[in-house]
N, C-alpha and C positions, 0 to 999 in steps of 0.2 A: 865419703868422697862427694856423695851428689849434693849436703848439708853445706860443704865450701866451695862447689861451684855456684852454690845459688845464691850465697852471701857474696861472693865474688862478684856475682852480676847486677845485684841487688846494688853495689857500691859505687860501681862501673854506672847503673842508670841514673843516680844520684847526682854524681858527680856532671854526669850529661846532662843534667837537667840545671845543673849552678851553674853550668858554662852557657846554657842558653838562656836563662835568664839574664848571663851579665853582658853578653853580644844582643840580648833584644835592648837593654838601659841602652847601652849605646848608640844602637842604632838609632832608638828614640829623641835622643837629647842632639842626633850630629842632624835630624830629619827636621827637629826645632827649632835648631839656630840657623840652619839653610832656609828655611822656607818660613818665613813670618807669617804668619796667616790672619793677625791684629796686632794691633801695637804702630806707633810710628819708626818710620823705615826712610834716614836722610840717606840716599844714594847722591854719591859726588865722584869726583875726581881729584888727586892730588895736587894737579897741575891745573886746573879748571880757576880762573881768577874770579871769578864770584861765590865758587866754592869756598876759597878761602877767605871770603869778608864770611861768610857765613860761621866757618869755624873760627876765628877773629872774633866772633859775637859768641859761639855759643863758651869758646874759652874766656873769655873775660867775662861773662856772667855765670858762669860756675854750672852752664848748663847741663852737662853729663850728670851731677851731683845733684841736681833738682828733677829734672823728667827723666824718663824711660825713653829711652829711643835705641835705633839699631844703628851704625855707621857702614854703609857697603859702598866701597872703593867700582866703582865703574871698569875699570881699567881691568876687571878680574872677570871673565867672560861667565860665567856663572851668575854675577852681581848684576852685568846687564840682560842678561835674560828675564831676570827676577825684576829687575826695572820694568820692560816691556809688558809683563806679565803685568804687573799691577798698575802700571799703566790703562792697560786695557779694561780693569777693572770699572777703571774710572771714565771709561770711553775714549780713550786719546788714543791717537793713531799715530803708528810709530815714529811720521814725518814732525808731528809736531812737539819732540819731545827733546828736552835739557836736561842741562844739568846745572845746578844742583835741583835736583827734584826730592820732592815728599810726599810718601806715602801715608796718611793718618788712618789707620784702619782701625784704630781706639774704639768708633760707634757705628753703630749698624749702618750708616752710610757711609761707605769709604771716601776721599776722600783725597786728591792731588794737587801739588803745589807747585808750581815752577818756577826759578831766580830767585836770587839772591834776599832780593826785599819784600817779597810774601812769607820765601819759610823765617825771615828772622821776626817778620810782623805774627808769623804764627805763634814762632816760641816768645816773643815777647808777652803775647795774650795768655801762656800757660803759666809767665811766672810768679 
């Protein structure tokens, strides 16, 4: 009897421990695509009309299919915290900040953009 409670247990701790491993993958990949911590980061708006010459350009230059970049909609209260946040990175103070903005945290200097015709001067110089 005490031979198959202790395989019982033994099976039962296994199993706890593939369940935590595959709730920590998760956690880790949803804590990665939330928080950028390098890479470039275009924060816009849907309705933002210099937003939309920006994507205007990055669609007709095929830009998603050439650079890496992340797209965060403003509009999503989360997206603009993470604005703010990297903003401040960069030293900008809340009052002075737009949209469409860019975060390039690609090299050890980060790095911010703001309107329409810097970030498209930016991705023009990537392609």
């Amino acid at each position: 009897m005490s031979k198959k409670l202790l395989f019982v247990i033994i099976i039962l701790l296994v199993i706890a421990g593939i369940v935590l491993v595959i709730i920590g993958n998760r956690s880790n990949q949803k804590n990665k695509s939330n928080n950028p911590e390098d890479g470039i980061v275009l924060f816009y708006s849907p309705t933002c009309p210099h937003c939309i010459k920006v994507e205007e350009f990055l669609t007709q230059n095929k830009v998603t299919e050439k650079i890496k970049f992340e797209n965060r909609d403003t509009s999503i209260a989360v997206n603009l915290e993470l604005l703010k946040e990297k903003a401040g990175e960069c030293g900008l103070n809340e009052s002075d900040l737009a949209i469409p903005f860019l975060f390039d945290g690609s090299s050890k200097n980060p790095s911010c953009l703001i309107g329409d015709v810097d970030i498209i001067k930016f991705f023009q110089g990537k392609l």
